[in-house]
N, C-alpha and C positions, 0 to 999 in steps of 0.2 A: 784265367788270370790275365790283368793288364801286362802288355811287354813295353818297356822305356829305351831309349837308344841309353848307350851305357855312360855312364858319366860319375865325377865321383860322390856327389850326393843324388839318391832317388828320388826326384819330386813328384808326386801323385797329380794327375791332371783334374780338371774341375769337375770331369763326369765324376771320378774313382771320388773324388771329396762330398760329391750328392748323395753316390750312394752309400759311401761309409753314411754320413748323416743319416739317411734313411735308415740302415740299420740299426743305429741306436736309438732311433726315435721310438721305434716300433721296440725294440726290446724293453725300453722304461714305460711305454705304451702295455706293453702286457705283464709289465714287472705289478702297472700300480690295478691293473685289472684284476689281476690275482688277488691283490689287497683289498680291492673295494668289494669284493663277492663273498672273499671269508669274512671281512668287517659285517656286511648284510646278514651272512646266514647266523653270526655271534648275537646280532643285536635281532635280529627273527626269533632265535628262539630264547633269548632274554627275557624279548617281551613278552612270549609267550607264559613263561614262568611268573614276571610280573605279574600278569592276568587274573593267577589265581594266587598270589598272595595278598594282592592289592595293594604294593609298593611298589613305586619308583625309582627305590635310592641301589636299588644292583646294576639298571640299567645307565644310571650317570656315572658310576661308579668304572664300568666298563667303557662306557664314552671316554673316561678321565686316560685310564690307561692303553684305549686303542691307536696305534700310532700308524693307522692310515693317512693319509693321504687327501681325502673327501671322506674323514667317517660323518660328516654332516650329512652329504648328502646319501652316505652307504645310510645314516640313522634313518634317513627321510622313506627310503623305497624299502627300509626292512618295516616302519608302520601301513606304510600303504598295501605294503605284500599280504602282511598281517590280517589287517579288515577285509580285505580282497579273500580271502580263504573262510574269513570267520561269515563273510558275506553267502558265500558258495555254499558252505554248514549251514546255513538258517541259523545260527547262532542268536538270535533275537537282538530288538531292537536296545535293551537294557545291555546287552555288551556294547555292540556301535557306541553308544553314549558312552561307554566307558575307556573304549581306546580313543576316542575323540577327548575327552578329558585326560587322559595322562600324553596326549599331545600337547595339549596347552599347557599343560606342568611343564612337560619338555622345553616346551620355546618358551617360557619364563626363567627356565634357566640355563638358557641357552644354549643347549643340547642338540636343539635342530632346528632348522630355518623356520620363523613366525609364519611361512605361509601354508607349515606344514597342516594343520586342521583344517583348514579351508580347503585344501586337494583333499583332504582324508569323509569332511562331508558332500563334498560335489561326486567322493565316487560311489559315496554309500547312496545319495539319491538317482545317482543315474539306474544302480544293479535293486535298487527294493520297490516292493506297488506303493501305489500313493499313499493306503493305509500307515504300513509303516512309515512311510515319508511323514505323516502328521504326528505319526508319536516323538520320530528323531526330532522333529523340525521344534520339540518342547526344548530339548538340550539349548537350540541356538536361539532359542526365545529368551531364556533362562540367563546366558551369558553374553546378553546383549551389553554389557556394561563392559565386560571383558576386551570385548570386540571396539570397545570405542577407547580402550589406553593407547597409549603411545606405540606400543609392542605390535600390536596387529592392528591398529586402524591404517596405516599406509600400504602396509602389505595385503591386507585382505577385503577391503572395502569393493574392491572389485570382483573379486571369487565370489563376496557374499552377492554384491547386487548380480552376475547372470548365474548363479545358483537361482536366486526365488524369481529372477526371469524365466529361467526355463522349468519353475516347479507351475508357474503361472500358468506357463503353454500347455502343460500336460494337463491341468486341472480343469472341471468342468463349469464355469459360470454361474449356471442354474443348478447341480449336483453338491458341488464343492464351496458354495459362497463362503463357507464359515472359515474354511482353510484360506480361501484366496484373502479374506479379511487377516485373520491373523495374517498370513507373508505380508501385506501392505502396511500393516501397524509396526510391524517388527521393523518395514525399511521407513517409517513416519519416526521411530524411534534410533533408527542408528546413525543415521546422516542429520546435519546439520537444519535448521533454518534455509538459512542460506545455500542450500545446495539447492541448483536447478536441475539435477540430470531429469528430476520425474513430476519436474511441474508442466502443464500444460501450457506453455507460452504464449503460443501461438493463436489461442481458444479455438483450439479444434473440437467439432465435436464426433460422437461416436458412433459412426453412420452405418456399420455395420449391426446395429443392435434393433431389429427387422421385426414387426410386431406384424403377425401372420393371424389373420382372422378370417372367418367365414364371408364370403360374398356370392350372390347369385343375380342371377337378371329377371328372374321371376318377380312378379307382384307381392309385394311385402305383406305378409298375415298377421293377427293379431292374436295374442295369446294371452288370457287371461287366466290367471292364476286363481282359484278360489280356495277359501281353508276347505278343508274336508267335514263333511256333516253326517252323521249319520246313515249311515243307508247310501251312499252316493261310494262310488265307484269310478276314480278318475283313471281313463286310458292312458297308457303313456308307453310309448315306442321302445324296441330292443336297445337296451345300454341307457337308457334315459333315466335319472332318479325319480325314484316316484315319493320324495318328500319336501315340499315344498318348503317356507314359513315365512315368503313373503306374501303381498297382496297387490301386485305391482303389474300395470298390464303394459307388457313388456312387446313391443314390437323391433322389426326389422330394421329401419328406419332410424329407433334409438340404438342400437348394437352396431350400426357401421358407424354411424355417426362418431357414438363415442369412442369406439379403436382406433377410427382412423385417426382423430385428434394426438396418437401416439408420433404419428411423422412428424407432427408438430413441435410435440416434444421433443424427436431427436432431431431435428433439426429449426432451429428458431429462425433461422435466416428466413426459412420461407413470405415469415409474416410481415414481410417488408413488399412482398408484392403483391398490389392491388386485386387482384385474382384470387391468392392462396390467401390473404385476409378476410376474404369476403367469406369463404366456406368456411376458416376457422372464426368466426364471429359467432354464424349461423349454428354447428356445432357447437360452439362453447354456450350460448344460449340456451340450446336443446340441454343440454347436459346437466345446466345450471339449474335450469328450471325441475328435470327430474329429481335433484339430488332436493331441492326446496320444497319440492310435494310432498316426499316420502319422509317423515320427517322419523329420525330411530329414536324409538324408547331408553332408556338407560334403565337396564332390568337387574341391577345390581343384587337389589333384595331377594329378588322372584328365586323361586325353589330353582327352575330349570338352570340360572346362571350358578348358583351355589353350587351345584352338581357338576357343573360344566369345570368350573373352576378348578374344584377334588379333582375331578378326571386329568385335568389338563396340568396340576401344580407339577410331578414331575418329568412331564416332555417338555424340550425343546419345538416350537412348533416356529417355522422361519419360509417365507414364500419370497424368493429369489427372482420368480418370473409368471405370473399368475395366467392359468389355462383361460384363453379367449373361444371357448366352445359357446353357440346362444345357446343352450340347452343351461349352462349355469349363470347367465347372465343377471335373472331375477337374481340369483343368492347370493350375488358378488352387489349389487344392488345395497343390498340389505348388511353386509360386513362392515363394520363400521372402520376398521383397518384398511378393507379396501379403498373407501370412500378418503381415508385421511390420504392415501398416497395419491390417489389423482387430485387431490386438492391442493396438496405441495406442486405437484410439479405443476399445476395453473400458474403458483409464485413465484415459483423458479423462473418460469417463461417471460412473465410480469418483469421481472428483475432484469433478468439480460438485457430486453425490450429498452427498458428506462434506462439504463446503466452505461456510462461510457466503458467502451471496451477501445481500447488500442490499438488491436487490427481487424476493428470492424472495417468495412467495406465503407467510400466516402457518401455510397446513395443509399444507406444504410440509415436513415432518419425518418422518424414516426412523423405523421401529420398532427394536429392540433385533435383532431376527432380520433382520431387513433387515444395517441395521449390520454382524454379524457373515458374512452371507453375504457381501458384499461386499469385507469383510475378507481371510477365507477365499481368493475367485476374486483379487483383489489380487494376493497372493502366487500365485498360480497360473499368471496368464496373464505375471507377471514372470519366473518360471521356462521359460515357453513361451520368451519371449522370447530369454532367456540359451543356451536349446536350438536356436533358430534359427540356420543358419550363413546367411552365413561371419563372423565377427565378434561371436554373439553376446551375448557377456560386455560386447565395448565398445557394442555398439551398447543393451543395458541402463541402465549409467554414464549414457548421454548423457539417456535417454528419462526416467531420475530426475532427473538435472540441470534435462533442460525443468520438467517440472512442476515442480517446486520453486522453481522462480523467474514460473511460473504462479500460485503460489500470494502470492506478493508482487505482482503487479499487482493481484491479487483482492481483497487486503489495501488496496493504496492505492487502490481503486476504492472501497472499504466507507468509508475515511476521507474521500470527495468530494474526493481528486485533487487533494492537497495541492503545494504550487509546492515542486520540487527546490532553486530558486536560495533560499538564505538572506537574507533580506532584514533587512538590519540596523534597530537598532530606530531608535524617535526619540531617544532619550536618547541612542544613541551617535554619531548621524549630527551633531547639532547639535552634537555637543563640538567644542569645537576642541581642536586635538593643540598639546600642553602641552613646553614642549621642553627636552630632558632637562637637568637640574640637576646640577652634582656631589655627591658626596657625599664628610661629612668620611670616610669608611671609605679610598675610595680616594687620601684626600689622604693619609692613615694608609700606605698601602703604600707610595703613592710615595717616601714620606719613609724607606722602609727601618725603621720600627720607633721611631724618635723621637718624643719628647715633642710632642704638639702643644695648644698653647693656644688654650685658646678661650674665656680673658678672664676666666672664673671659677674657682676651685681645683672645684667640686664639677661645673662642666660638661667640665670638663678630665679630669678621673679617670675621671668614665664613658666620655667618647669615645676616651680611651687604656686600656679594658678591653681590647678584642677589634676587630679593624682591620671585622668583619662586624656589624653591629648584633643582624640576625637569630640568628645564632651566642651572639652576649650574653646575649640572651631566653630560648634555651634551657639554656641553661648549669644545672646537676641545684642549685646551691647556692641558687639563685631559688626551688624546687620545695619547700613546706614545709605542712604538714596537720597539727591539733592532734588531740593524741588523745583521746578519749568524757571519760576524767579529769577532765585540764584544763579539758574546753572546759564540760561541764558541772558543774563545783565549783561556781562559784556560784549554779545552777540547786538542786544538791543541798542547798547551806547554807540556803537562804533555804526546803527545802521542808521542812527541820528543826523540829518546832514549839517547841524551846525556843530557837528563833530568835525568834521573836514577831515575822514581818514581814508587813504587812497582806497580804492578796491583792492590791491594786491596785497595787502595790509591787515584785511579785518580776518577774522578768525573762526569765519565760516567757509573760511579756502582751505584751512589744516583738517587733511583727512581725517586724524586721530578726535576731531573735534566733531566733525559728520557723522563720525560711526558712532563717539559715545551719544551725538545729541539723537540717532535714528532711534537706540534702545531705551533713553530716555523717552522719547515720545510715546512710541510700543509701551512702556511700563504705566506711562500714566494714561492715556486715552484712548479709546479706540478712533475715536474722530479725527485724527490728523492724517490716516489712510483710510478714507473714504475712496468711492468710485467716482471718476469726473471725466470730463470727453476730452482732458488733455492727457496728450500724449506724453512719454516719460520725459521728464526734464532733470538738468544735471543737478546732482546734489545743492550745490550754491545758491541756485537760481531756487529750489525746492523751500531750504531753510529762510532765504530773503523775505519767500514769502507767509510762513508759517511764520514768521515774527510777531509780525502786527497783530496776529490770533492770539498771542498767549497774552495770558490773567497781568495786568498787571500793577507793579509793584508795589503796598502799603508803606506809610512812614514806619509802623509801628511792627512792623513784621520781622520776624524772627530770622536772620539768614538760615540755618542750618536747621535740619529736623530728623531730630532719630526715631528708626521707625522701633516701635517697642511691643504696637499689638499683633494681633495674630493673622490682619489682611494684608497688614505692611501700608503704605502712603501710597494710595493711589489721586493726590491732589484734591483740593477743597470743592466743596459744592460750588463755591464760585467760577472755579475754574470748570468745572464740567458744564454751567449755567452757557457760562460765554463759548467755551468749544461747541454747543447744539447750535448754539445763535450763529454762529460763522455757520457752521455749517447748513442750518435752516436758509441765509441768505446767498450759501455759494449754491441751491438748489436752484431757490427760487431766480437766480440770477439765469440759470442753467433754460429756466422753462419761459423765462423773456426773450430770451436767446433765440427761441425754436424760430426753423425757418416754417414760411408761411406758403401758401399754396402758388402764391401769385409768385413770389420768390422764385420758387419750383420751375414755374413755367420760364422768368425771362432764365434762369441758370441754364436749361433745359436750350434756351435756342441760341444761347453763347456756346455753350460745349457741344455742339450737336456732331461737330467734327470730330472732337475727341470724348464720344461718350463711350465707347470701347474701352481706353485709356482708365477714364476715372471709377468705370465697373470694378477692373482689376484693381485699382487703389481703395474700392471698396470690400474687395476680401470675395466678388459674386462669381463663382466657378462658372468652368468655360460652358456647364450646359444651361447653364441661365441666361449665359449671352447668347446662343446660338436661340433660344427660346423668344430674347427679345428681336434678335434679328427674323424670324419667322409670322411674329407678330404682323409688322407691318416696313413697309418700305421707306418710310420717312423718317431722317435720323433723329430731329426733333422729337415726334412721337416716340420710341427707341428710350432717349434722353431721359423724356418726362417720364416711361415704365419703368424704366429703372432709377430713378430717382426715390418716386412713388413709392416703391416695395422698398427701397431701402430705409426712406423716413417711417414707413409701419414694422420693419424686423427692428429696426434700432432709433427709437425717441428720444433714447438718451443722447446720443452721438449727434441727433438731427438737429443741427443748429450752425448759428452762421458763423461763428468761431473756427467748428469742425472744417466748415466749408473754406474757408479763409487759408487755414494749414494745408488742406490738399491740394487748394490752388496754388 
């Protein structure tokens, strides 16, 4: 016991107050311990009873009335206790599915934590062999849709993807394909589009998948294959098959060739270097040409296929990784299965080759021969394909469909894997929806055609035009454009000099006047924005002189004109007559112009000091000048090459005008 000097209240000092705390921590520490073990062992053997009546509603019942503490999570370790036993019994995989379903009953009514199924099948895959792993793993194939509500998509999206990670690791490749297929569809089906965890971003490829074939250093033999006849007795070595039904004389030579073309396949990079494309060319050749000789029957009819067929309608028959022994090399020859899968991956390879990829590498670029060869085999190995039976025209269709839709993930891989769901913007999400108004149009129909007011004589006559607004708007009698005449008359009076009106005065100085007469011009001709070797000039100075061009004006001529047909007014034959004719004479004025050779020369030994200078004012980049300066030493010469070349890049500009402005 603490002792205190005496005094007349006992105050406890801060140790005696830690360790009272201490002791009642711990006592309500083992009060609720108490509670959560008898809550487990109640709802343990609930469940158990559940089990075999195949009802739920005793153990919510008991949840309602348990007044633990954590009976959620006492619920949670009395199922896993549960399976964990029923697991140890061999109880079969038809129970596991069933206390995995009345866990998902439970966490839908919220009895015990949503992530409770998803502990409860990670620990039945960890304790059962694969076998059963592929019967359970139907359960969570089944309630794939479950798995993606609100309830357990945030809680379990993760249990479920390193559950079929580590169902992956344990499963065999070549053994297992069918199982590793399903877990991949299953996670192809429960995550979004848009989720990256399990795309290959990066385009890596999968360098571990090591294609092992026979090789020796001996002299390569030939092996002819002949059918069997009669009387004739073919040798054939311990373990070897002794039945042939190709005809295919099969050497050493083609069997490395074509394996090796497998490193090709897993890795495409190679064929970017001058080296490793030469031998894959050479090989793809050899290969090409074998598959092109032997050309297969489609024996659809024939008795032996019918046969084959019965025999084979109810196996699964599926080759995951096919044996590279040469001893079956003729018979993989002859498969016409085999034949389509190395045909595919020739396109695959084709496709990468051609295909922008992301994070290719930057010296990652086919040459023009390249290019073309690949081209070339393209169409080649898709005609193999087409010649392949049974089906090979459809089975083509399909292998162009794949890729083509290969080529759109490739596409939204390059764009960083843009979100499919359209996400509306801000400006639309914060509006509020406005609620619909009437309108006087349909008060108009309602009304059968009667007069309706609307309190002004001038709002009244328009709203009883046309019972459609938008219809009113368009109406051709709205539609009206002045013609060059009209519009510029008092352009043309004012530019009259026995007008005597100041410059600052006339009315080609009002902007608003420049801009309508620019769209007017635009509307009616294309001729008055021609090309000409002068440089931009200000509005004012533009329309001054585009006056004198337009049509002009008849005694008997009509001011106004509505346009009523279907091209609308684009000006009189006359007026298009005389804008060719200006423009025919601002041409030919352009080609009287041109400077002359002799010109050239004396320009040439005036500027020869600054023919540097007038290069750059000619638009000639610094390696042109450095080009004429290397020519020769004399500025003059220098002058006239670069004059020269500029009168042959530009004839139009070459004139003495041109030359007059840069001076």
């Amino acid at each position: 016991m603490w002792c205190y000097p005496a005094c007349p209240i006992s105050v406890p000092s801060s140790v005696e107050l830690a360790y009272r705390k201490w002791i009642l921590q711990h006592a309500i520490m083992a009060e609720v311990c108490t509670d959560f073990g008898e809550a487990r062992d109640q709802f343990r053997s609930c469940v158990d009873s559940a089990l075999s009546d195949g009802v739920l509603k005793d153990v919510v019942s008991l949840f309602d009335t348990c007044q633990c503490f954590e009976k959620k999570s006492a619920f949670d370790q009395a199922f896993r206790d549960v399976i964990k036993d029923k697991v140890l019994e061999e109880a079969g995989c038809d129970m596991y599915k069933k206390l995995v379903s009345f866990a998902v009953e439970a966490s839908q009514q919220d009895v015990c934590s949503p992530s409770l199924p998803f502990l409860m099948l990670c620990d039945v895959f960890d304790m059962v062999t694969l076998d059963q792993c592929e019967v359970v793993f139907e359960l969570v194939e089944d309630k794939v849709n479950t798995w993606k509500a609100e309830t357990f998509y945030e809680a379990g999206k993760n249990y479920l993807l390193r559950m079929c990670n580590d169902l992956l690791r344990r499963l065999s490749k070549s053994q297992n394909t069918v199982f590793c297929g399903r877990i991949q569809l299953f996670l192809s089906r429960l995550f979004p589009l848009s989720e990256k965890s399990a795309l290959n971003l990066m385009s890596q490829f999968n360098l571990d998948n090591v294609t092992v074939f026979t090789t020796r250093t001996d002299e390569p033999r030939v092996r002819q294959i002949k059918k069997e006849e009669p009387g004739d007795i073919m040798e054939v070595e311990e373990g070897e098959m002794n039945e042939f039904s190709g005809s295919v004389p099969v050497d050493y030579n083609l069997y490395r060739k074509f394996w090796s073309l497998q490193d090709f396949f897993r890795r495409p990079s190679q064929c970017y270097d001058k080296v490793a494309w030469r031998t894959f060319m050479s090989n793809s050749n050899e290969v090409l040409t074998a598959f092109s000789s032997n050309k297969l029957d489609d024996v659809k009819s024939s008795k032996k296929r019918q046969d084959l067929q019965r025999h084979l309608a109810d196996t699964k028959i599926f080759f995951a990784k096919y044996l590279t022994s040469e001893k079956l090399f003729d018979l993989q020859l002859s498969d016409s299965n085999f034949r389509r899968y190395v045909l595919l991956q020739f396109l695959i390879l084709f496709q990468y080759l051609n295909t922008t990829v992301k994070f290719k590498s930057a010296n990652y670029v086919l040459t023009d021969d390249q290019s073309q060869w690949i081209k070339d085999h393209q169409e080649k190995v898709m005609q193999l394909i087409r010649e392949t039976p049974p089906d090979g025209e459809e089975f083509a269709q399909t292998v162009d469909h794949i890729l083509t839709r290969e080529e759109f993930w490739n596409n939204w891989k390059n764009e960083g894997c843009p979100s499919y769901e359209k996400e509306r913007s801000k400006e639309l999400s914060s509006m509020k929806v406005k609620p619909k108004r009437r309108r006087v149009g349909d008060d108009l129909r309602a009304s059968g055609g009667k007069l309706i007011k609307m309190g002004s004589a001038e709002l009244t006559r328009l709203w009883n035009l046309d019972p459609d607004n938008l219809d009113a708007c368009k109406s051709e009698k709205r539609i009206f454009l002045p013609t060059l005449r009209d519009y510029f008359a008092e352009a043309v009076e004012q530019a009259d000099p026995e007008a005597m009106v100041e410059e600052e005065y006339k009315v080609i100085n009002d902007q608003v006047f420049q801009w309508k007469s620019l769209r007017l011009l635009a509307r009616s001709s294309p001729h008055f924005f021609t090309h000409t070797n002068i440089p931009a000039q200000p509005l004012p100075q533009y329309l001054d002189q585009m006056l004198p061009k337009l049509p002009k004006p008849t005694v008997n001529e009509e001011m106004k004109t509505e346009v009523g047909d279907e091209e609308g007014i684009k000006g009189t034959q006359e007026e298009e007559e005389e804008l060719k004719q200006a423009e025919d004479s601002q041409v030919k004025d352009a080609t009287e112009n041109a400077v002359t050779t002799q010109q050239l020369e004396a320009l040439a030994i005036k500027l020869q000091a600054d023919w540097r200078k007038l290069a750059t004012e000619l638009n000639f980049p610094e390696e042109d000048i450095t080009y004429f300066e290397s020519e020769t030493d004399d500025e003059s010469k220098r002058a006239l090459k670069m004059l020269t070349i500029w009168q042959e890049n530009d004839p139009e500009r070459s004139t003495v005008g041109s030359i007059k402005i840069l001076h």
